[in-house]
PyMOL CGO cylinders between C-alpha atoms (Angstrom):
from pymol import cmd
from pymol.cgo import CYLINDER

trace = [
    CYLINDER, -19.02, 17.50, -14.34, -20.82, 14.89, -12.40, 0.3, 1, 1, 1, 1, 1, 1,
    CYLINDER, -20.82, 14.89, -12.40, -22.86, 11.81, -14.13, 0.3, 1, 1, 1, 1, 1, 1,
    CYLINDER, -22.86, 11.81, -14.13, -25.49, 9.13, -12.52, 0.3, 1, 1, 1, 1, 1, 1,
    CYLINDER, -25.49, 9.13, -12.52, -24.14, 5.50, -11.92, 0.3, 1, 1, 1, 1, 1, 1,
    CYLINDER, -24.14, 5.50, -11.92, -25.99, 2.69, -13.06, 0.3, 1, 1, 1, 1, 1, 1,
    CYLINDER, -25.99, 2.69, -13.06, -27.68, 3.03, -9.63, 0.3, 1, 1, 1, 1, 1, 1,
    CYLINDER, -27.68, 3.03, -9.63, -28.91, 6.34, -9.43, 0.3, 1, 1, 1, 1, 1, 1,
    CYLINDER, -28.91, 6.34, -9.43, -26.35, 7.78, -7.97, 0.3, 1, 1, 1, 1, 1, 1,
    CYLINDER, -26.35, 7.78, -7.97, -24.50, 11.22, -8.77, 0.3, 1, 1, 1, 1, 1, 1,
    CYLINDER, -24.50, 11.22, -8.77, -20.43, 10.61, -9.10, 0.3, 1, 1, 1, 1, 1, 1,
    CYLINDER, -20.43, 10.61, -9.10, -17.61, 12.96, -9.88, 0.3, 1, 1, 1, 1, 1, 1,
    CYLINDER, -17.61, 12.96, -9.88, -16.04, 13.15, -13.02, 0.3, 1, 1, 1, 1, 1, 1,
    CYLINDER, -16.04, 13.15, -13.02, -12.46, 12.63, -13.06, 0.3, 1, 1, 1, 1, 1, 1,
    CYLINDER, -12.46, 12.63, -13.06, -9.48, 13.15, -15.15, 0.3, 1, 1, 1, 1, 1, 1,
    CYLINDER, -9.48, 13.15, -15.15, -5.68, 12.01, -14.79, 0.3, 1, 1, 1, 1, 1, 1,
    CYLINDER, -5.68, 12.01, -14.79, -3.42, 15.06, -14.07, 0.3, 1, 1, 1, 1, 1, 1,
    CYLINDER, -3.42, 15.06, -14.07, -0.77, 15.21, -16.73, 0.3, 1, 1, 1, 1, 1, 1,
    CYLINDER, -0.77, 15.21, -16.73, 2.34, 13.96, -16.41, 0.3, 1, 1, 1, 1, 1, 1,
    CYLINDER, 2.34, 13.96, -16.41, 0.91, 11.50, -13.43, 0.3, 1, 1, 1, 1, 1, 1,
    CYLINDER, 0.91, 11.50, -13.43, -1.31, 8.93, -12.66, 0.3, 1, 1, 1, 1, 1, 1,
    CYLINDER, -1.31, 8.93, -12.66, -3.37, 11.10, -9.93, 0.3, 1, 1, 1, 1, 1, 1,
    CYLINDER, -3.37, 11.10, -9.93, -6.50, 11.23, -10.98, 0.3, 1, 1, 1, 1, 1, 1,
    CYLINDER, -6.50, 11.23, -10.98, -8.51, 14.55, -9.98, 0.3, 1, 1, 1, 1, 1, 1,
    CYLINDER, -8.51, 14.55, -9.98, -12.09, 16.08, -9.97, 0.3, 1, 1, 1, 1, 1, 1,
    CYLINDER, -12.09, 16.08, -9.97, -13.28, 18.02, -12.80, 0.3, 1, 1, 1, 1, 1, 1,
    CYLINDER, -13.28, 18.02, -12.80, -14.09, 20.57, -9.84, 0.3, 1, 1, 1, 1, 1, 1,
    CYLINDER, -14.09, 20.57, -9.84, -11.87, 21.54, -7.16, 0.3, 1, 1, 1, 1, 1, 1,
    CYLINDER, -11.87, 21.54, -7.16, -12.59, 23.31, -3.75, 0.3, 1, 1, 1, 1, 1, 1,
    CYLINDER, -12.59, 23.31, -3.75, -10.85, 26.84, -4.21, 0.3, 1, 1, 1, 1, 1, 1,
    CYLINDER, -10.85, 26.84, -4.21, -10.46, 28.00, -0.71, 0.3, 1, 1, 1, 1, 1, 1,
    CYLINDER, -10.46, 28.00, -0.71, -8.99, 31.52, -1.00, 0.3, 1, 1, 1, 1, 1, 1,
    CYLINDER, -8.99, 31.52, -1.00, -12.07, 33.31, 0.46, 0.3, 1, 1, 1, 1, 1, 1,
    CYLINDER, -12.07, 33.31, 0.46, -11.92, 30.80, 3.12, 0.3, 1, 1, 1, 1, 1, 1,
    CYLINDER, -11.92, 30.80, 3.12, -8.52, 32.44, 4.62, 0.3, 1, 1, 1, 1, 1, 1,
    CYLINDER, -8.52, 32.44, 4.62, -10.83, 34.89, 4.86, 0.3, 1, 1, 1, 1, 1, 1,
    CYLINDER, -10.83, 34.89, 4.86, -8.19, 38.11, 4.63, 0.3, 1, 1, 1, 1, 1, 1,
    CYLINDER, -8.19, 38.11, 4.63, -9.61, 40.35, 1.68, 0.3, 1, 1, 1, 1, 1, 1,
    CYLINDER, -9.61, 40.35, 1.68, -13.38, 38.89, 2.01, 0.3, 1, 1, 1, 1, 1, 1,
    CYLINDER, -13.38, 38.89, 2.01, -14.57, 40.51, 5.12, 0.3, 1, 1, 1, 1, 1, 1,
    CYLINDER, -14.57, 40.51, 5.12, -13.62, 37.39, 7.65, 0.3, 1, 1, 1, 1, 1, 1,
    CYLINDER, -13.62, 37.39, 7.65, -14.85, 33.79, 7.95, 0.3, 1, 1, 1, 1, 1, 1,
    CYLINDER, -14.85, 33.79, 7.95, -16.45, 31.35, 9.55, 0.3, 1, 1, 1, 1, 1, 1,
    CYLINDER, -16.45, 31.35, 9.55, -14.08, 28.55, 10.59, 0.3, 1, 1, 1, 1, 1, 1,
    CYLINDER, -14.08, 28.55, 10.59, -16.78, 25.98, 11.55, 0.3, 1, 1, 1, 1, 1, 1,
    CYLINDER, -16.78, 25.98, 11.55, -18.82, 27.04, 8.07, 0.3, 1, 1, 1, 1, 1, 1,
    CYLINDER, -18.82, 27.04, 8.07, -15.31, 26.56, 6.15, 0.3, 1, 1, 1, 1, 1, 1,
    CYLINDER, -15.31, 26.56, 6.15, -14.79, 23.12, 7.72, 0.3, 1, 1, 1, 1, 1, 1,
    CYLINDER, -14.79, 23.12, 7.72, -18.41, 22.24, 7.15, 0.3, 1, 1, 1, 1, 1, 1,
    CYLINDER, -18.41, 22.24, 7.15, -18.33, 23.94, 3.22, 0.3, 1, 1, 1, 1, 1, 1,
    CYLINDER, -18.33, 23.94, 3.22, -14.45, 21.07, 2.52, 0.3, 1, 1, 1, 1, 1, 1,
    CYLINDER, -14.45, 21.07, 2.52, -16.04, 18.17, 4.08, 0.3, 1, 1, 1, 1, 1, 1,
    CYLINDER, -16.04, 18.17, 4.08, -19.14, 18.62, 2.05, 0.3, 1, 1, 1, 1, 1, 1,
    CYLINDER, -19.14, 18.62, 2.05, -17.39, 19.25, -0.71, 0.3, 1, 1, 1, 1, 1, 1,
    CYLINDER, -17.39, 19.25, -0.71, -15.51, 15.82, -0.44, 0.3, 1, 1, 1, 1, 1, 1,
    CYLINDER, -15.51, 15.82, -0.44, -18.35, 14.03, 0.45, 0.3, 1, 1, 1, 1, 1, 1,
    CYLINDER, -18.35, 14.03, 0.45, -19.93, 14.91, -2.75, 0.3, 1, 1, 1, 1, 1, 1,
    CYLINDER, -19.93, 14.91, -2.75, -16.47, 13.63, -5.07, 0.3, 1, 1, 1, 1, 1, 1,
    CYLINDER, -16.47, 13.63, -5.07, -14.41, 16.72, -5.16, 0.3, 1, 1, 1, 1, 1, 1,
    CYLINDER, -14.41, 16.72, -5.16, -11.04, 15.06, -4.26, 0.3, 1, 1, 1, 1, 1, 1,
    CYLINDER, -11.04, 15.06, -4.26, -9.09, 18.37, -5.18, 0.3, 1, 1, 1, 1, 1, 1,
    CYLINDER, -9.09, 18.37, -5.18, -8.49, 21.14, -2.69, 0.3, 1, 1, 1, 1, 1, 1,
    CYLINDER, -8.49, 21.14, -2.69, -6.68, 24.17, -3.78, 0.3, 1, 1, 1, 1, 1, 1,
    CYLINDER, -6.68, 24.17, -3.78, -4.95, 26.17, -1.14, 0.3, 1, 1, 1, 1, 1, 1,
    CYLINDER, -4.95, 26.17, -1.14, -1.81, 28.53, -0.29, 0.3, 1, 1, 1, 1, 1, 1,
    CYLINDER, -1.81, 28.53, -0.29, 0.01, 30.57, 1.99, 0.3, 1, 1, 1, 1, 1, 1,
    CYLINDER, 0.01, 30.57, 1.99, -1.22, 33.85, 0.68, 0.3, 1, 1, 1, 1, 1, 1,
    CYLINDER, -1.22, 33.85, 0.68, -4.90, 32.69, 1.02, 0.3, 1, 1, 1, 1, 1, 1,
    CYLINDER, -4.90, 32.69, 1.02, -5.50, 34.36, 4.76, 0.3, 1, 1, 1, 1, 1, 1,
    CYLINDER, -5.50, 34.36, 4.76, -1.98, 34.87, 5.44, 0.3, 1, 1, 1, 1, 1, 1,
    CYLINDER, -1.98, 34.87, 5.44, -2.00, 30.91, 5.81, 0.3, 1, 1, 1, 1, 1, 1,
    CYLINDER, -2.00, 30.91, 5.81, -5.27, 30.41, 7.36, 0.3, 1, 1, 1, 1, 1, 1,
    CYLINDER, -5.27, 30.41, 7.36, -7.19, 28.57, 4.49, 0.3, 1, 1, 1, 1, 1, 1,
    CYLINDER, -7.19, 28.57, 4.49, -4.30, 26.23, 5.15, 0.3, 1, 1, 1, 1, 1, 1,
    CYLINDER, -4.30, 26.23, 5.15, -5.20, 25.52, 8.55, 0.3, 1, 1, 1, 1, 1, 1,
    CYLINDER, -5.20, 25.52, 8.55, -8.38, 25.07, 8.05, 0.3, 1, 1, 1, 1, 1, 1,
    CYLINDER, -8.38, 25.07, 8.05, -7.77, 22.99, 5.46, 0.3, 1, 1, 1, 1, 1, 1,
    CYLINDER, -7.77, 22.99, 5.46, -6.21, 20.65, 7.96, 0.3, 1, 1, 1, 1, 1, 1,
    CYLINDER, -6.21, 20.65, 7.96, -8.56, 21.15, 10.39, 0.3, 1, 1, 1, 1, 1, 1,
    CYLINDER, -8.56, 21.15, 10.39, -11.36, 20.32, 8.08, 0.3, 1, 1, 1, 1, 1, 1,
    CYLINDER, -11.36, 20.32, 8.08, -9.44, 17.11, 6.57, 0.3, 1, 1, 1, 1, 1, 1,
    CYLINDER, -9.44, 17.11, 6.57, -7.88, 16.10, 9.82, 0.3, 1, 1, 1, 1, 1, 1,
    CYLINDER, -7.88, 16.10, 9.82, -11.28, 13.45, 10.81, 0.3, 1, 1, 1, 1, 1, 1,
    CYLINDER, -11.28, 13.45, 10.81, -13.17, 10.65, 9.56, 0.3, 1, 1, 1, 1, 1, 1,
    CYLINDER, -13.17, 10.65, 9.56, -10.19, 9.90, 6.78, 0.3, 1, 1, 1, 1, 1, 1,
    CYLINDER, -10.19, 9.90, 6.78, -10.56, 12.69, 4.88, 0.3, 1, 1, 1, 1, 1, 1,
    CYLINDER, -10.56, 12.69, 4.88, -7.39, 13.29, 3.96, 0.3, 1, 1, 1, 1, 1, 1,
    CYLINDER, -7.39, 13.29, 3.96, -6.43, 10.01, 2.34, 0.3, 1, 1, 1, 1, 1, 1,
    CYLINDER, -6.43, 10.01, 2.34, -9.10, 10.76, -0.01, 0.3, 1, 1, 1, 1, 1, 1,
    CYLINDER, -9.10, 10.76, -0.01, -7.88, 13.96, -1.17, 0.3, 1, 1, 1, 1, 1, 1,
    CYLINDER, -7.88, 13.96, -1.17, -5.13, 15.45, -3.60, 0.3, 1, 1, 1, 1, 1, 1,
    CYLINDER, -5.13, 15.45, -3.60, -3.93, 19.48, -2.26, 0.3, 1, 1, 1, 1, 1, 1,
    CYLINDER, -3.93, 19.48, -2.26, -2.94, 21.83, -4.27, 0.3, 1, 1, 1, 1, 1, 1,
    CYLINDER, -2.94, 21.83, -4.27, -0.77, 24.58, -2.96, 0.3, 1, 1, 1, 1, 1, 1,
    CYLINDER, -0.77, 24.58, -2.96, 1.88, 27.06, -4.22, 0.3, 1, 1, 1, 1, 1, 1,
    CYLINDER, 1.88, 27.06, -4.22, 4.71, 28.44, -2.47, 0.3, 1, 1, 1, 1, 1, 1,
    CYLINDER, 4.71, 28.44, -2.47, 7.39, 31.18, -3.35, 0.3, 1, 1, 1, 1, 1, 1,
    CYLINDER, 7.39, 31.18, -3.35, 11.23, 30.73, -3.63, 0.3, 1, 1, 1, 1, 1, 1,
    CYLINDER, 11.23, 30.73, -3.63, 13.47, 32.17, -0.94, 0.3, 1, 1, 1, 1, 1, 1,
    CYLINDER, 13.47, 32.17, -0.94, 17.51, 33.16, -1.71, 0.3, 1, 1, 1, 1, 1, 1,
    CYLINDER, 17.51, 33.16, -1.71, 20.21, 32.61, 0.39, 0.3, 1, 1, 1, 1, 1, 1,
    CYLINDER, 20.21, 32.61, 0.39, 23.95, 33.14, -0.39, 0.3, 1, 1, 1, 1, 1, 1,
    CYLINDER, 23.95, 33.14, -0.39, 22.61, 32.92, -4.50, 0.3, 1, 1, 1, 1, 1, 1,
    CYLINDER, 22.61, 32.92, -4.50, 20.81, 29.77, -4.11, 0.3, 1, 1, 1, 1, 1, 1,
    CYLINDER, 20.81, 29.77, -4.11, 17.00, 29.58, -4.79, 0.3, 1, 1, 1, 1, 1, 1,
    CYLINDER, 17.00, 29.58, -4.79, 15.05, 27.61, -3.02, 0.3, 1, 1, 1, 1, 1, 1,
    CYLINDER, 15.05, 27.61, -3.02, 11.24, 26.66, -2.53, 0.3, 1, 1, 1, 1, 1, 1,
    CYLINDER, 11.24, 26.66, -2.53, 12.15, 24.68, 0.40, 0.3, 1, 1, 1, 1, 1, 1,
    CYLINDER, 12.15, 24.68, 0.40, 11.37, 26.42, 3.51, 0.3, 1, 1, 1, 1, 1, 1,
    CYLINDER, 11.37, 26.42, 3.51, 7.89, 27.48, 2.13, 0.3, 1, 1, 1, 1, 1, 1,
    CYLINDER, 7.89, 27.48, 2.13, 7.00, 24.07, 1.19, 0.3, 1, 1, 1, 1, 1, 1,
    CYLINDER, 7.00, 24.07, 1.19, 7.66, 22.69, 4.52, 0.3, 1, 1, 1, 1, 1, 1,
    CYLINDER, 7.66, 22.69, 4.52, 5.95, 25.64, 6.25, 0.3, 1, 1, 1, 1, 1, 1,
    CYLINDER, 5.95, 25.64, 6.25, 2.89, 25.36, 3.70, 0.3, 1, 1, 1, 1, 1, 1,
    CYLINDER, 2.89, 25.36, 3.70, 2.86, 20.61, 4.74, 0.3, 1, 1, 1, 1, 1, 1,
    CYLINDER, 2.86, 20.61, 4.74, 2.64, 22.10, 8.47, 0.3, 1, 1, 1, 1, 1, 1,
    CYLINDER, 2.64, 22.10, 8.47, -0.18, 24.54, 8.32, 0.3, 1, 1, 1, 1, 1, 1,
    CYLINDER, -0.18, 24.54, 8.32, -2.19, 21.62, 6.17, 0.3, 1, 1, 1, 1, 1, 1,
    CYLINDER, -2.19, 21.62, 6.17, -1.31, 19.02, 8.74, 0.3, 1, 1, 1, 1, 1, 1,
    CYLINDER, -1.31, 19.02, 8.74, 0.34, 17.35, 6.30, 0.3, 1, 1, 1, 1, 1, 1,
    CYLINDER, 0.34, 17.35, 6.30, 3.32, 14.79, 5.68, 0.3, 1, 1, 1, 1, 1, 1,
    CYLINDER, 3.32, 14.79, 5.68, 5.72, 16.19, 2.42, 0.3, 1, 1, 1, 1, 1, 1,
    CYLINDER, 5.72, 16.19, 2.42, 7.98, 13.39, 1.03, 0.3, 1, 1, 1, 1, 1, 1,
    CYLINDER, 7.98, 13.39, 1.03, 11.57, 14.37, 2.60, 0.3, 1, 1, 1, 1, 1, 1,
    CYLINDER, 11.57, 14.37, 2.60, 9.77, 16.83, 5.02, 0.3, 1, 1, 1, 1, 1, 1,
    CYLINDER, 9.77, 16.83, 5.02, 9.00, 15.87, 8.99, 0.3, 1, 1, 1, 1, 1, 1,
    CYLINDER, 9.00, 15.87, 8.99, 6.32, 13.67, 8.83, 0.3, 1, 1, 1, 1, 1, 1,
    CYLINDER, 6.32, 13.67, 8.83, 3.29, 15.35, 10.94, 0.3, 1, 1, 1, 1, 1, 1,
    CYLINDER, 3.29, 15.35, 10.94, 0.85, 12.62, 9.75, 0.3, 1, 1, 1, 1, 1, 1,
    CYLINDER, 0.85, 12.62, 9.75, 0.50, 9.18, 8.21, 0.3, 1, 1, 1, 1, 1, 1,
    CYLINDER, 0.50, 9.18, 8.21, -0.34, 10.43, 4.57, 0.3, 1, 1, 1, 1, 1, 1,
    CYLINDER, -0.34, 10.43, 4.57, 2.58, 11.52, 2.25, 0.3, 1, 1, 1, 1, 1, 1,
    CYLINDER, 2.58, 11.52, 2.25, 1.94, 14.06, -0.29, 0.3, 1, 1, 1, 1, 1, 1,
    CYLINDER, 1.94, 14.06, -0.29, 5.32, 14.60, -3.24, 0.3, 1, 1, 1, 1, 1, 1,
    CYLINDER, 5.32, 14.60, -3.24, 6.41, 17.59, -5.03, 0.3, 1, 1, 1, 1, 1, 1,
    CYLINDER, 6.41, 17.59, -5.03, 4.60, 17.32, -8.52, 0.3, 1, 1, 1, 1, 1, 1,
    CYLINDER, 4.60, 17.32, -8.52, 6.49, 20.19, -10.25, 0.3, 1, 1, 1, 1, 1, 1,
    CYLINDER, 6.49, 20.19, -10.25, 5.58, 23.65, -11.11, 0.3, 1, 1, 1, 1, 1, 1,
    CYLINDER, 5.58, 23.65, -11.11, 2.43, 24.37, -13.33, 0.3, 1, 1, 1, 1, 1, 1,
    CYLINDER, 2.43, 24.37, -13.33, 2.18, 25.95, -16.55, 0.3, 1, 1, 1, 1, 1, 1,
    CYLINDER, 2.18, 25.95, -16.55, -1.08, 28.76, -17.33, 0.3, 1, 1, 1, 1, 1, 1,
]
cmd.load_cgo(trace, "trace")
């Protein structure tokens, strides 16, 4: 997953993510344990420490969600992301559920929610930072 440059150095695979012309790490950052509900607790300042590393060393792919911690991976998420540029130099991936009202379906409201927690700016949503993130469309498994 990771190859030396002409220089010595280690880098991060990559691949384009289908359908777009984002291009990810071959390894993400899974960060359900870091919500912590389920896995006996966390440490917030080891969970910070644990994402930046992780994007120091080419990972450029953080997957989150509400569910992980009740929402707490997301925040620290943001927290961890929220210095030193981080953020610019990472893709997130989170889910969120549909809601119904009066028949009509609706991932809105858990989207927006889910930008907040991150500390992130959702195209269409209230911008909350200077980076924009879009909708990409729902995964297949």
């Amino acid at each position: 997953m990771a190859r030396k440059t002409a220089t010595g150095e280690i880098e991060m695979e990559r691949a384009v993510l289908a359908g777009t012309s984002l291009e990810v790490s071959r390894v993400a950052l899974g960060t359900w344990a870091i919500g912590g509900w389920m896995w006996g607790g966390t440490d917030e300042a080891e969970s910070i420490a644990t994402i930046r590393a992780a994007v120091e060393h080419g990972i450029n792919l953080i997957d989150t969600a509400p569910a992980y911690g009740f929402g707490r991976s997301e925040e620290i998420v943001g927290k961890a992301l929220a210095d030193d540029n981080l953020r610019s130099r990472v893709l997130i991936a989170t889910k969120v559920g549909l809601e119904w009202r009066d028949g009509e379906c609706s991932a809105m409201p858990a989207a927006r929610a889910s930008c907040r927690k991150s500390r992130i700016h959702c195209a269409g949503f209230e911008p909350n930072t200077s980076t924009s993130t879009r909708f990409i469309g729902p995964t297949r498994w």
